[in-house]
Each structure stands twice: as C-alpha cells, then as structure tokens.
N, C-alpha and C positions, 0 to 999 in steps of 0.2 A: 925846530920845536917852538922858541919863543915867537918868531913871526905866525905859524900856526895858531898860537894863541891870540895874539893880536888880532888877523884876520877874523876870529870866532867873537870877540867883542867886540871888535866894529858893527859884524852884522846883527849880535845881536841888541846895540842900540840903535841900528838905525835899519831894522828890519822893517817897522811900519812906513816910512817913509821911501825904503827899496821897492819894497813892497804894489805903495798906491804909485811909485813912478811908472813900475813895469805894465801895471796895469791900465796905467795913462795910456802909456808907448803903445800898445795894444791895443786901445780904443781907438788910438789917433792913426793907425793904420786901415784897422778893421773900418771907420769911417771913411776913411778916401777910398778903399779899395769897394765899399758898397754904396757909398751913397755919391761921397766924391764933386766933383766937375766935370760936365762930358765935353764943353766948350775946351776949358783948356786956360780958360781967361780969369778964373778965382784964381788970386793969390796963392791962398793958405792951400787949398785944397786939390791945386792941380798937382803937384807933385809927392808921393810917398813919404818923401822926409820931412817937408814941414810939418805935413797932418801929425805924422808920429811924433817929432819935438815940442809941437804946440798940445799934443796929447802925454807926452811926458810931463814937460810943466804944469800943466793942471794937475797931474795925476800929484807931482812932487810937494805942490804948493796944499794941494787938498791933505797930503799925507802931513806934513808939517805943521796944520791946523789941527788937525785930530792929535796929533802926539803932545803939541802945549796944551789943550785942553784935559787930557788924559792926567797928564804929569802937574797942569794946574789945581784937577782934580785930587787926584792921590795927596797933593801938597795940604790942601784944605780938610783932607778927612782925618789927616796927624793931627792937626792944629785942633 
C-alpha cells in the first residue's frame, strides 16, 4: 500500500517531464524509421536506438524547461 502511494507521487510530479520524454522517444523513432539514413553512414540516424535516445533527450530536457518555467511561474504569481 505505502510503495503504491509513493509510485502515485512520483508520477504525479514528474508527469510533464514522463511525459515530453516518451514523446521525445517517439519522435526519435518515428524519425529514423521515416525519414532516417538509407546509406547506413549517418551516425545518429542509422540505427533505431540512437534516433529514439537522442529523441528522448530532447524530449526530457524540453519537458524540464517547461516544468521550471511553469513552477517559476506559479512562484511569481504568490509573490
């Protein structure tokens, strides 16, 4: 019961950040698998997992600017 709860506050502070990860990881798939490398010779883009890691990261790092923004926000509108 207590770890249940736990698990439920986790997600829901770092739902925005879960969030724009997954949808990074998504992107950076759906881009290799349509747009991609057909040579074979791109880095990033010839294989599935970098697209999706290097698409998570952004996804994480964009969701972690909008969350300090957000939470910078609300801080300013007490004050």
């Amino acid at each position: 019961m207590h770890q249940n709860m736990v698990m439920k506050d986790f997600f829901r502070k770092y739902i925005l950040v879960i969030g724009f990860s997954a949808i990074g990881a998504l992107g950076g798939f759906l881009y290799w698998k349509f747009v991609g490398c057909m040579s074979g010779t791109c880095m990033i883009k010839s294989v599935w997992y970098l697209s999706t890691f290097y698409g998570l990261l952004l996804g994480y790092i964009t969701g972690q600017l909008i969350e300090e923004l957000i939470l910078k926000f609300k801080k300013q509108k007490k004050i």
